[in-house]
DRENGU-542220 format. One record per residue: residue number from 0; z, x, y of N, C-alpha, C in turn. Coordinates in nm, 4 decimals. Atoms other than C-alpha are relative to their C-alpha. Layout:
DRENGU-542220
NODE, NUM, Z, X, Y, Z, X, Y, Z, X, Y
...
This chain:
DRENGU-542220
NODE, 0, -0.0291, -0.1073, -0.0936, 20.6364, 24.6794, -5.9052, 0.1426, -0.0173, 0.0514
NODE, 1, -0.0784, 0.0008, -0.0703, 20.9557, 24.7601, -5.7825, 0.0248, -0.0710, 0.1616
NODE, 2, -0.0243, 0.0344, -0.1905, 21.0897, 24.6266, -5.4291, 0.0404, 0.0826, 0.0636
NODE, 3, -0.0529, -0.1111, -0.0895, 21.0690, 24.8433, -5.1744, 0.0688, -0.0520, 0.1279
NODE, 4, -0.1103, -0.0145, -0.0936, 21.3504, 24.8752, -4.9407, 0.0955, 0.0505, 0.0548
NODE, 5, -0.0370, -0.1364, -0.0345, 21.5556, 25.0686, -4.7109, 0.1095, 0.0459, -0.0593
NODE, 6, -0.1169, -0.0924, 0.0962, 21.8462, 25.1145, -4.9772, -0.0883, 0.1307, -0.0884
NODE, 7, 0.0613, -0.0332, 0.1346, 21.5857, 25.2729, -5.2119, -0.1057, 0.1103, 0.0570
NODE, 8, 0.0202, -0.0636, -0.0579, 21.4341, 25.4600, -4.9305, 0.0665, 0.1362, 0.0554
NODE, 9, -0.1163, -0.0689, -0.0311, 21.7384, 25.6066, -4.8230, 0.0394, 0.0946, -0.1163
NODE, 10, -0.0494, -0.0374, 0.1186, 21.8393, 25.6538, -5.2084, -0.0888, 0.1160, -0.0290
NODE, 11, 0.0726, -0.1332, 0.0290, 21.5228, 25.8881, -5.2439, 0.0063, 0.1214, 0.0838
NODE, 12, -0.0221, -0.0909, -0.1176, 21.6386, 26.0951, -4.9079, 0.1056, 0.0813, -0.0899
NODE, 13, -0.1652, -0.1057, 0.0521, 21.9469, 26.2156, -5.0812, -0.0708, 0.1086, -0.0425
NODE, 14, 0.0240, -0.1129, 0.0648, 21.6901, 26.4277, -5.2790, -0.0076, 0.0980, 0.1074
NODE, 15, 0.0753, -0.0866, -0.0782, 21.6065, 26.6188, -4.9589, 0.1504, 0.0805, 0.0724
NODE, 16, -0.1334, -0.1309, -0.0244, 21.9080, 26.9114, -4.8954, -0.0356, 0.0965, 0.1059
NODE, 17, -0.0463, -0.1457, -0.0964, 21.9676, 27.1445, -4.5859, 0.0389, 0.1181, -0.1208
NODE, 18, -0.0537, -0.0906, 0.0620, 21.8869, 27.4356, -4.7035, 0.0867, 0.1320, 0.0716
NODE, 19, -0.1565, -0.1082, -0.0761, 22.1771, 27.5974, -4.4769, 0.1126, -0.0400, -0.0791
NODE, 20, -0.1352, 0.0446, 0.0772, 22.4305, 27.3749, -4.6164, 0.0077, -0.0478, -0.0830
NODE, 21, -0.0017, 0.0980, 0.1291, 22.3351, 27.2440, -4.9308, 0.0712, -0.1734, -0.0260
NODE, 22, -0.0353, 0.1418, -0.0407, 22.4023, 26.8976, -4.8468, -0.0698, -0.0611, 0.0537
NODE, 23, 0.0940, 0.0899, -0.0532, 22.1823, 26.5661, -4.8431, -0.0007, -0.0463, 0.1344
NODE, 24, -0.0439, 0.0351, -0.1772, 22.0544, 26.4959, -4.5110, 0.0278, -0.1534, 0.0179
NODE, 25, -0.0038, 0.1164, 0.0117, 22.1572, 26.1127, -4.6063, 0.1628, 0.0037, 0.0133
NODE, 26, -0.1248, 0.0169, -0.0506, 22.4902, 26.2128, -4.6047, 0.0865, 0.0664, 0.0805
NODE, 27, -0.0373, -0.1085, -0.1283, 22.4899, 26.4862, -4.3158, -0.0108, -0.0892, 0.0739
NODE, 28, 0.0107, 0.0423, -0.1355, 22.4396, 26.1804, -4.1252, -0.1251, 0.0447, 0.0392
NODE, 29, 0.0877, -0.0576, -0.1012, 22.1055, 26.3164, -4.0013, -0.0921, -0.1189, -0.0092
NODE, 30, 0.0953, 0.0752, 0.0440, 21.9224, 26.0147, -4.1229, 0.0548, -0.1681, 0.0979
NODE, 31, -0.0680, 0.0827, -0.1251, 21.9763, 25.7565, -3.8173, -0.0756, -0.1817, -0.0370
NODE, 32, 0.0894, 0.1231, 0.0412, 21.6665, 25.4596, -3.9164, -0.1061, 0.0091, -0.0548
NODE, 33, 0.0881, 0.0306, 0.0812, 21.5064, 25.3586, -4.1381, -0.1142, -0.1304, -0.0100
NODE, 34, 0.0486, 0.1227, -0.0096, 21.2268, 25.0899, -4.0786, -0.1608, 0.0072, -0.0586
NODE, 35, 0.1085, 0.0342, 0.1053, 20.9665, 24.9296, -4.3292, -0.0938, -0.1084, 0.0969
NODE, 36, 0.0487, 0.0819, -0.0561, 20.6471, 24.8187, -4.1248, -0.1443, -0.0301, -0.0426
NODE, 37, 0.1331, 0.0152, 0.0640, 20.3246, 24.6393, -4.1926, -0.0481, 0.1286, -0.0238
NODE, 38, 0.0922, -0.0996, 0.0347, 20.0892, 24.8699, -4.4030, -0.1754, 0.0082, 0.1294
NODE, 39, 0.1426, -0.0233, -0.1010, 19.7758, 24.9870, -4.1387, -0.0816, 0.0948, -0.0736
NODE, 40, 0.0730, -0.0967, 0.0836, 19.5085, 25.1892, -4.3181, -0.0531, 0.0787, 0.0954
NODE, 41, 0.0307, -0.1393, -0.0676, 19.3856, 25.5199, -4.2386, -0.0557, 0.0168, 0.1227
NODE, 42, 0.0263, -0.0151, -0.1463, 19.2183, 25.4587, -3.9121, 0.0892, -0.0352, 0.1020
NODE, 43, -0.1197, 0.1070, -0.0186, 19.5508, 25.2739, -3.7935, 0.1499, 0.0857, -0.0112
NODE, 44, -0.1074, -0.0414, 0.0647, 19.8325, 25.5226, -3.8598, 0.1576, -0.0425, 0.0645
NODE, 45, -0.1851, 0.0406, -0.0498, 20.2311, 25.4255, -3.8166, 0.0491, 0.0806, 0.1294
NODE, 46, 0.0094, -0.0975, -0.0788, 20.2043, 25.7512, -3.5811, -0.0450, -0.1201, 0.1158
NODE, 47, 0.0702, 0.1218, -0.1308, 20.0171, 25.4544, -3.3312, 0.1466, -0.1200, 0.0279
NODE, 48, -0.1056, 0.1173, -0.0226, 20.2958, 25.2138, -3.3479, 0.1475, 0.0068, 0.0133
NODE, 49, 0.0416, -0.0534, -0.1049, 20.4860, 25.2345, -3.1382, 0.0074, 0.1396, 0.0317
NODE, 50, -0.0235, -0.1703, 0.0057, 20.5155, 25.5787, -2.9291, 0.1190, -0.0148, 0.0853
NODE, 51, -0.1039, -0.0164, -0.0900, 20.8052, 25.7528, -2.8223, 0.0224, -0.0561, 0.1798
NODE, 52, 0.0429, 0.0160, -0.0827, 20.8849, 25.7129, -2.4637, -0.0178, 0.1164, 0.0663
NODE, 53, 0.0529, -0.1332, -0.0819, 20.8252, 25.9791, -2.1850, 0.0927, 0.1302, -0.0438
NODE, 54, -0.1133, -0.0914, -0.0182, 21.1724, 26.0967, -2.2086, -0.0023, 0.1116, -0.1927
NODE, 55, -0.0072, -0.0680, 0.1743, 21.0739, 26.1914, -2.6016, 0.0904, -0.0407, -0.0696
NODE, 56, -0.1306, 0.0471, 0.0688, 21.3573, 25.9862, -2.7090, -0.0521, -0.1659, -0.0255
NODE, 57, 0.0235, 0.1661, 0.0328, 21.2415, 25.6222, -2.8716, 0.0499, -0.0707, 0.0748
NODE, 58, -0.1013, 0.1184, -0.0652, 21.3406, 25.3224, -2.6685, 0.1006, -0.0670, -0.1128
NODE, 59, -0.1032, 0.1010, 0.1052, 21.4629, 25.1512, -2.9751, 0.0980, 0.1130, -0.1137
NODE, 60, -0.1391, -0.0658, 0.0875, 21.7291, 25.4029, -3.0927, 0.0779, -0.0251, 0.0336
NODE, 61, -0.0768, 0.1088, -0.0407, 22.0069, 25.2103, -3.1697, 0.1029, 0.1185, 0.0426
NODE, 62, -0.1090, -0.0961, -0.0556, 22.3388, 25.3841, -3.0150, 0.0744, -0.0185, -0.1147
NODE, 63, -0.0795, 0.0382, 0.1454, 22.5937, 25.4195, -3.2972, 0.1070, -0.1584, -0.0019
NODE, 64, -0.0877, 0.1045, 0.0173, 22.7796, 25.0967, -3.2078, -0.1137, -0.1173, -0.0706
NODE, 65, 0.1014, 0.1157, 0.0327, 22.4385, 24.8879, -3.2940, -0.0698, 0.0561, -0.1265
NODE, 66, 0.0661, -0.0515, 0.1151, 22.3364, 25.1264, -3.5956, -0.0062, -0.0774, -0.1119
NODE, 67, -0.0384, 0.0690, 0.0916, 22.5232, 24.8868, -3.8365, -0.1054, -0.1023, 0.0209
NODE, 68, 0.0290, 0.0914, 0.0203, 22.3930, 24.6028, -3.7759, -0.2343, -0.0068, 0.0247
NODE, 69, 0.1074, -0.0586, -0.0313, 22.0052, 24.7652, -3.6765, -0.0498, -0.0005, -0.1616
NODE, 70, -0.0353, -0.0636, 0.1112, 22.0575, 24.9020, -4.0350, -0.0129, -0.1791, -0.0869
NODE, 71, -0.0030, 0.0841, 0.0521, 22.1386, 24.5596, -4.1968, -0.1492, -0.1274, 0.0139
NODE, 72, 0.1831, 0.0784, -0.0279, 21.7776, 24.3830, -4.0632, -0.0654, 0.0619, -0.0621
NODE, 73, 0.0642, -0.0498, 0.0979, 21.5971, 24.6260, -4.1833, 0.0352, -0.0020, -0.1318
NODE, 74, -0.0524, -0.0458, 0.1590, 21.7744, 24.6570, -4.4932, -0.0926, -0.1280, -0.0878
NODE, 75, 0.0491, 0.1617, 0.0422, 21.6127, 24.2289, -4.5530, -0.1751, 0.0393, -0.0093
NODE, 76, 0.1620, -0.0154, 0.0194, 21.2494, 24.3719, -4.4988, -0.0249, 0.0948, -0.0844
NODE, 77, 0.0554, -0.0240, 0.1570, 21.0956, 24.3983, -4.8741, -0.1285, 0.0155, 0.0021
NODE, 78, 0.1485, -0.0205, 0.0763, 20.8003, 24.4596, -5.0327, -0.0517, -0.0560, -0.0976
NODE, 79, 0.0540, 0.0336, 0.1670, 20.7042, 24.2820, -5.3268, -0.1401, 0.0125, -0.0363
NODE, 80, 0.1543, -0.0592, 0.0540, 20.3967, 24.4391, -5.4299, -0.1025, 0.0213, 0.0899
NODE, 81, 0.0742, -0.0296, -0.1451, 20.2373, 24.5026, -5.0885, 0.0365, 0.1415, 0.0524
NODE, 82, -0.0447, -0.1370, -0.0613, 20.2364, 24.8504, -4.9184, 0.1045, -0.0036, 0.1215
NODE, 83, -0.0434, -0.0092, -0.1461, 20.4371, 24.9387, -4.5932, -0.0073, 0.1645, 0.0412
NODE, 84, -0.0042, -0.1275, -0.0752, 20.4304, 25.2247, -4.3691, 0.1430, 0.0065, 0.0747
NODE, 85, -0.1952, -0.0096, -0.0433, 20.7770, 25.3837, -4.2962, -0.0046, 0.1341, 0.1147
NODE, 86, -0.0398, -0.1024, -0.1299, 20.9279, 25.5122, -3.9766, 0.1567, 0.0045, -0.0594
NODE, 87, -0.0908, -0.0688, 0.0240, 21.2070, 25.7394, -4.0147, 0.0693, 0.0379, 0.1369
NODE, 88, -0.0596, -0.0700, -0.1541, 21.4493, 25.8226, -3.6877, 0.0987, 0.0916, -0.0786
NODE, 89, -0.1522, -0.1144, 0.0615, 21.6516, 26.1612, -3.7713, 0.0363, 0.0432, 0.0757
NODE, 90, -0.0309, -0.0943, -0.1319, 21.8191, 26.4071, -3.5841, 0.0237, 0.1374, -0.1059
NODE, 91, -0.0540, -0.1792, 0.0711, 21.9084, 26.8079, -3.6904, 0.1639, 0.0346, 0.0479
NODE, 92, -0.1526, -0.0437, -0.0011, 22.2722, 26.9479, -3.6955, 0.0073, 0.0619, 0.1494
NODE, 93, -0.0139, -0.0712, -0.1384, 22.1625, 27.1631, -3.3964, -0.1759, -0.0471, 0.0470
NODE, 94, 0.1342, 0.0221, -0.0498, 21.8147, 27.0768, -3.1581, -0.0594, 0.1806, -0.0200
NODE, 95, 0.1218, -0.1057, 0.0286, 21.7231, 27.4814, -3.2296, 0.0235, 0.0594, -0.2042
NODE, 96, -0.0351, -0.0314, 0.1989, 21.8039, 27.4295, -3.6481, -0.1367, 0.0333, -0.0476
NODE, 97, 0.0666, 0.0024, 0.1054, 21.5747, 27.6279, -3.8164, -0.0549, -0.0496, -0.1287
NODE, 98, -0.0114, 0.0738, 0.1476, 21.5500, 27.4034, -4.1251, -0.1074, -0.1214, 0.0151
NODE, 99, 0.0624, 0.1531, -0.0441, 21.3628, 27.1146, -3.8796, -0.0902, -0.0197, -0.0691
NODE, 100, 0.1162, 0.0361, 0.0250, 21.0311, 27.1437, -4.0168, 0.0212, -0.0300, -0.1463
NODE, 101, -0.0345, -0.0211, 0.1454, 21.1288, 27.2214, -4.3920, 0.0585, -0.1443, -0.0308
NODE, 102, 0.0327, 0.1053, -0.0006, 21.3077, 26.8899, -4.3173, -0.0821, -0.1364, -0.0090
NODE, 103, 0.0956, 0.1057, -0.0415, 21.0876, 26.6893, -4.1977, -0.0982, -0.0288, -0.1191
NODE, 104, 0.0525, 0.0437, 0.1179, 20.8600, 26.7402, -4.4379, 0.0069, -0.0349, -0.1496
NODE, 105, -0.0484, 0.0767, 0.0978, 21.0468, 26.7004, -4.7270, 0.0545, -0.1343, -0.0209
NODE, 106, 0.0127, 0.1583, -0.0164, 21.1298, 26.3796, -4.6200, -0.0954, -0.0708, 0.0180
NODE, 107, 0.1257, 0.0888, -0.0139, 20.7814, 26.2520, -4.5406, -0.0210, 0.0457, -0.1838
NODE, 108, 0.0914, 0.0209, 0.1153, 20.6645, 26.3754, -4.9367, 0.1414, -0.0681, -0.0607
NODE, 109, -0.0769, 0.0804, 0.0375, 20.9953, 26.2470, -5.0732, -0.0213, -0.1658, -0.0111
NODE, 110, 0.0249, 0.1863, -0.0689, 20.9295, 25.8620, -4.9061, -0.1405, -0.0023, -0.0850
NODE, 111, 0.1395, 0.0156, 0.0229, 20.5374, 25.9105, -4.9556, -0.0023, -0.0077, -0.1854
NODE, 112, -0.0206, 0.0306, 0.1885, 20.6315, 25.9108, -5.3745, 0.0147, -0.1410, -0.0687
NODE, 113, -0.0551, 0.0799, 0.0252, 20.8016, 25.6053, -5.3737, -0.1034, -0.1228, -0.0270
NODE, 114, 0.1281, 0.1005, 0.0163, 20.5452, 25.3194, -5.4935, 0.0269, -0.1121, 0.1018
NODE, 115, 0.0209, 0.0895, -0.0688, 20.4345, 25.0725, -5.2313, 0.0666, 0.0786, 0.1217
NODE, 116, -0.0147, -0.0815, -0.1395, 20.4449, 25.3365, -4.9413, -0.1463, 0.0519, 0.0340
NODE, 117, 0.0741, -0.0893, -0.0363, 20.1621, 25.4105, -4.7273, 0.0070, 0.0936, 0.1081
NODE, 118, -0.0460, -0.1454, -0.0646, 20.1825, 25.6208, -4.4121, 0.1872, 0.0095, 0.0237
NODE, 119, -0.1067, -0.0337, 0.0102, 20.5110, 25.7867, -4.3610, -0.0236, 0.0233, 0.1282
NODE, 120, 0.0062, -0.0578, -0.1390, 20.6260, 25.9017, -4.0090, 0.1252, 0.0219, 0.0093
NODE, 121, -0.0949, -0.0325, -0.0384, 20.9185, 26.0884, -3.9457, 0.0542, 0.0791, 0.1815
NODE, 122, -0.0365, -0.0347, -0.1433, 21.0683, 26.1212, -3.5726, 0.1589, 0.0685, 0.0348
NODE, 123, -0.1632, -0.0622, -0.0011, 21.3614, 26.3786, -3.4697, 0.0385, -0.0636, 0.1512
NODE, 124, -0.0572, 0.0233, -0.1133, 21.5597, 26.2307, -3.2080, 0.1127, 0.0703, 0.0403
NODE, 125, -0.1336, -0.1228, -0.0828, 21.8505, 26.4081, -2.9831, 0.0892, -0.1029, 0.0511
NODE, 126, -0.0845, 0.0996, -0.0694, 21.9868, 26.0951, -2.9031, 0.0642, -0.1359, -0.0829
NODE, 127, -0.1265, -0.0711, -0.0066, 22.2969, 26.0096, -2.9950, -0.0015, 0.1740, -0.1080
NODE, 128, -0.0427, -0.1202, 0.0855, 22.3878, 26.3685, -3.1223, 0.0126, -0.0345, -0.0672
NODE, 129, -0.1278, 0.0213, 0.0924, 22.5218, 26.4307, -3.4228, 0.0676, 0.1198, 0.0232
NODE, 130, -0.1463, -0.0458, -0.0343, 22.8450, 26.5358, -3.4820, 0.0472, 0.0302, -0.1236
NODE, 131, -0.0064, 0.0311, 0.1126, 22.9996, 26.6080, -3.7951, 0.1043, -0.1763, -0.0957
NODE, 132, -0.0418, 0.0954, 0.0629, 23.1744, 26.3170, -3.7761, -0.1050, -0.1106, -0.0668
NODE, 133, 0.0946, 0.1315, 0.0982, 22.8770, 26.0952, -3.8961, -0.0216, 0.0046, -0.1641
NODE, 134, 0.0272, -0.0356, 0.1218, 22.8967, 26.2864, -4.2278, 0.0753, -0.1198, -0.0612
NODE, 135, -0.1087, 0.1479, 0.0596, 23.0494, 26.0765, -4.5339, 0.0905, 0.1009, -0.0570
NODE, 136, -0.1685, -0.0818, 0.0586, 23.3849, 26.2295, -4.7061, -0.0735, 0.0640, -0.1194
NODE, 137, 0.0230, -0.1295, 0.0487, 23.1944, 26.3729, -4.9600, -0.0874, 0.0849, 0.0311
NODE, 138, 0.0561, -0.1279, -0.0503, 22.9715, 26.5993, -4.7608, 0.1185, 0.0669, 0.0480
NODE, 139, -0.1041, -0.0452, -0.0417, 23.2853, 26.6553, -4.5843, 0.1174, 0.0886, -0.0541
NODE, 140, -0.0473, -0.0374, 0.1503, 23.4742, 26.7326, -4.8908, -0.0793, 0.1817, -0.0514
NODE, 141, 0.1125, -0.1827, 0.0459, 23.1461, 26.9915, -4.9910, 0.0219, 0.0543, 0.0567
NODE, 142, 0.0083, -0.0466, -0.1059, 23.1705, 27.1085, -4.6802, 0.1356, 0.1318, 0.0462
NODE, 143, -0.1685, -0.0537, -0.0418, 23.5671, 27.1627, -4.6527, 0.0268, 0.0075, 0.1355
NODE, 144, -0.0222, 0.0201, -0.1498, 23.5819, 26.9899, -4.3218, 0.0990, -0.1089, -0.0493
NODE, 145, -0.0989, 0.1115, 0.0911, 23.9134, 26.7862, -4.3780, 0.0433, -0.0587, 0.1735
């Protein structure tokens, strides 16, 4: 079996395109964390662990100065032939983007493909914005934001 991990997680996001701007939401920046956690079976879902807080904004969303290195821990937690259940932190271009749901769920069946995935859970957060600066130079490029 392959090793699952959040390069390879990430790598299957690219498939999933705004369909406003034809551009992966992996490299719109909309894709904030990625974290691989024990597998819980169906009575147990990733949805349980933990929950947002009141404010509807995760406690543990990193701010962009701690993304890097947030990003690099997870990146060490593998899979070798064991399931995991994946939490996803995103955000949308705008909080009233039509596209959210169409998102969302193309990123939960996207992930949910990948062998040695069981529940999926994707969470939109508002916190930090994005901006277009989080894009990478070639969305930017597609885009013709110079």
């Amino acid at each position: 079996m392959l090793e699952l991990n959040e390069d390879k997680i990430r790598e299957s996001l690219r498939t999933v395109l705004d369909p406003e701007l034809f551009v992966n939401i992996i490299d719109l920046g909309l894709v904030y964390r990625v974290d691989l956690r024990p597998y819980t079976p169906a009575e147990r879902s990733v949805a349980e662990v933990p929950s947002p807080t009141t404010s509807g904004v995760p406690e543990s969303v990193p701010s962009p100065t701690t993304l890097e290195s947030t990003e690099a821990d997870t990146t060490e937690l593998t899979a070798t032939g064991e399931k995991h259940d994946i939490l996803i932190e995103m955000t949308l271009t705008s909080p009233a983007c039509p596209a959210g749901p169409q998102l969302i769920a193309s990123a939960k069946n996207v992930v949910a493909q990948l062998p040695g995935v069981g529940a999926v859970e994707v969470r939109i957060v508002m916190e930090p914005p994005w901006s277009p600066d989080r894009m990478t130079e070639e969305a930017r490029d597609q885009l013709g934001i110079f």
